[in-house]
N, C-alpha and C positions, 0 to 999 in steps of 0.2 A: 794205530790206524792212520795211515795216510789221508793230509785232508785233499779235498776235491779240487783245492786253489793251488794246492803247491804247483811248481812248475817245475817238469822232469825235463832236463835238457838232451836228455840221450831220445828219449820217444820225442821230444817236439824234434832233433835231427831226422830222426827217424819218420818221420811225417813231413818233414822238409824232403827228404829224397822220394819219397813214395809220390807227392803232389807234384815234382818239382814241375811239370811239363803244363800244368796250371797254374802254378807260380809263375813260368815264363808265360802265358798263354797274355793274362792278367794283362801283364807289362804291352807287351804287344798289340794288342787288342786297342787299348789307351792310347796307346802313341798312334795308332792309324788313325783312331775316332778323330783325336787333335788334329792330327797332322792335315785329313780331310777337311775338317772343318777351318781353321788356319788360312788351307789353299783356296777351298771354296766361297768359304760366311765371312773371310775379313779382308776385304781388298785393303792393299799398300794404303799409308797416306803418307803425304810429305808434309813439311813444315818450309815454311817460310820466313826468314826474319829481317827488318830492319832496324836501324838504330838514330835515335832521335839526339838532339844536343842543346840542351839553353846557352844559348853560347850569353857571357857575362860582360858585362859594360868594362870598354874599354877607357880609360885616358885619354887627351890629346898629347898625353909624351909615352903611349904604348902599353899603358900598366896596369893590369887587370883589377878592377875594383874587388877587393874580398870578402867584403859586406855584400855586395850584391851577389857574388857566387854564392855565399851560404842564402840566399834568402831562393837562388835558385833551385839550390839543395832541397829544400822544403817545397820548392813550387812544383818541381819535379812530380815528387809523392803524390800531391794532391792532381797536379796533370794523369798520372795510371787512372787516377778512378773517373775521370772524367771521358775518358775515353771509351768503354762501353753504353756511353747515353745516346739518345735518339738523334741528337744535336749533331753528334758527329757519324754514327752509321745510316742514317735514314736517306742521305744524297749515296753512301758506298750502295746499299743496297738495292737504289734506285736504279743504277746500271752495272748491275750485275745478275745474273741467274739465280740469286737466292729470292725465297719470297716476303721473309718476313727478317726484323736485325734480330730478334732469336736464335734466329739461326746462325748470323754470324756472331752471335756472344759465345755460342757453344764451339766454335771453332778459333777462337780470339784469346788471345795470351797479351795482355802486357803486364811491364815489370820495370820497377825503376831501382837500379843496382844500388844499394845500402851507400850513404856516401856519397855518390853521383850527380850529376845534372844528365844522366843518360835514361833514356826510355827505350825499353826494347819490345817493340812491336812482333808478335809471331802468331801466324795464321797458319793452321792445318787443314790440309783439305786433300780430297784422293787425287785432286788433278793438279800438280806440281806447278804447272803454270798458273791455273787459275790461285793459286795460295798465292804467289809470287805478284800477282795481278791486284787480288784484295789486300794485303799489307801494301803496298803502294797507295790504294786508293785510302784505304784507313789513315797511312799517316799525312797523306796529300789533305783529307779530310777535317782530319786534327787541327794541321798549322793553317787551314781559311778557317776555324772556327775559333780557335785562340786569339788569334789574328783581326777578327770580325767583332767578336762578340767581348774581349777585355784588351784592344789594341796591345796585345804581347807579338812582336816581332822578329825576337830574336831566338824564336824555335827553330832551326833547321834537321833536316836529312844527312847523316854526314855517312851512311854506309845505307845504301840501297838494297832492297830486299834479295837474298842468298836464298836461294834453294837448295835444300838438304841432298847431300849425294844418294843416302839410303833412308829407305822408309824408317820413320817413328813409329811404325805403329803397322802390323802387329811384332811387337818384342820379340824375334824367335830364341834369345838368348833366355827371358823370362818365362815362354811359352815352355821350352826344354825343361827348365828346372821344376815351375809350376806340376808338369807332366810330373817327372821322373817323383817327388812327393807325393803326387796322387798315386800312384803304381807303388810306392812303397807302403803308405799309406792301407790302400787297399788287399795289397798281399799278408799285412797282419793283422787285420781283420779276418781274412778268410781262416790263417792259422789259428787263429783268436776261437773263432767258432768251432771249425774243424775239432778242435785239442780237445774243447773244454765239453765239446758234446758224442764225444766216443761213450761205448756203454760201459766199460770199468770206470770212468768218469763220474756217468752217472750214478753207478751202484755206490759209489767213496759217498757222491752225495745222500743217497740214499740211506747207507749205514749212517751219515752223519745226524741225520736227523731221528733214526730209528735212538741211536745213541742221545740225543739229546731230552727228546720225551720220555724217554724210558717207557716205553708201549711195551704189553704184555706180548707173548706170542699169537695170539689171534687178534688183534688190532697193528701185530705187525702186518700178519700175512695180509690183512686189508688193503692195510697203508702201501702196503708193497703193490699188490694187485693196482690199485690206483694211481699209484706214483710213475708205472713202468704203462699202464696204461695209456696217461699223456701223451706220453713221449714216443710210441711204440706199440701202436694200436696193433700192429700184425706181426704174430708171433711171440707176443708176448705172458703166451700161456707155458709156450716150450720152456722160456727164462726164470718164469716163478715156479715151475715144477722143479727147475735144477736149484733153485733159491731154499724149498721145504727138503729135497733133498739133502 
């Protein structure tokens, strides 16, 4: 007896060609919905970056202190997280079109390169200038506040904020792939279904479990009536009549 799980690769081809124009339907279908949604529900956003520098105490004969680099190293780190605090966005936000610094936390990247006395400021936002505008004011923000508030001096700007040539955001390289997964995805789901709920399908399952209990002949013919029932409310008196035949 054939069980009901096995998987016959001749009939699953054969079900592959019979669908196939819903197979491609599937695929097709996805990729418009996406592709719609993509051009319409995600507008571009650019990114913005600048790059900050503790520059290290110099010598009067020119020669970099390296105790005070490594302690710059450290001050660095601790500078990333100080920079999403109120202290330094609440004057950016004051003259700018956002309403609350919430807002600009969620559009706010900084990062201090493993190693470094560098801080790299990146702001995202749909309108490429205005990104370009906020990472200016963020880090102009930063170095009065550093500046003001633990007399540290020697933060500067040493690359001005760059605007991204192509959008960050939406990924259409990830969008594509995303896609083409989902469409694959869902086309063996349908085969999945398709396969396994044909009615020789169902009957393998049927004998399997008539085989199993070992049911007399009149609690088959029940089991039977019931079982094809389910699944097959119409017509399925024609099925059990060819079943007692």
């Amino acid at each position: 007896m054939r069980q009901s799980n096995d998987l016959d690769l001749t009939e699953l081809y054969k079900l592959v060609r019979q669908k196939r124009k819903v197979l491609i339907f599937i695929p097709v279908l996805c990729s418009v919905c996406v592709l719609i949604y993509v051009l319409t529900g995600c507008p571009p956003s650019y990114q913005s970056t600048a790059v900050l520098y503790l520059m290290p105490q110099v010598s009067d004969t020119g020669e970099v202190d390296y105790s005070s680099q490594q302690a710059n190293t450290k001050l660095a780190a601790n500078i990333v997280s100080l920079i999403t605090q109120d202290a330094v966005l609440d004057p950016v936000v004051e003259n700018s079109d956002l309403d609350t610094t919430d807002e600009l936390r969620k559009i706010l990247k900084a990062v201090n390169p493993e190693g470094t006395e560098l801080i790299e400021i990146t702001v995202v936002h749909k309108d490429p200038l205005e990104a370009k505008q906020l990472t200016q004011a963020v880090s102009e923000s930063l170095i009065s506040v550093m500046s003001d508030r633990i007399h540290l001096n020697n933060l500067m700007i040493i690359s001005d904020p760059v605007i991204s040539d192509d959008p960050v955001f939406p990924d259409y390289l990830q969008v594509l792939v995303y896609t083409i997964a989902f469409c694959l995805v869902a086309d063996f789901l349908y085969l999945y279904i398709l396969y396994f709920s044909q009615p020789e399908r169902l009957r393998d399952a049927y004998d399997i479990r008539i085989y199993r209990y070992e049911l007399t002949k009149q609690e088959e013919q029940y089991y039977l009536w019931s079982f094809l029932h389910q699944r097959y409310p119409r017509g399925c008196t024609c099925f059990l009549q060819q079943r007692i035949d």
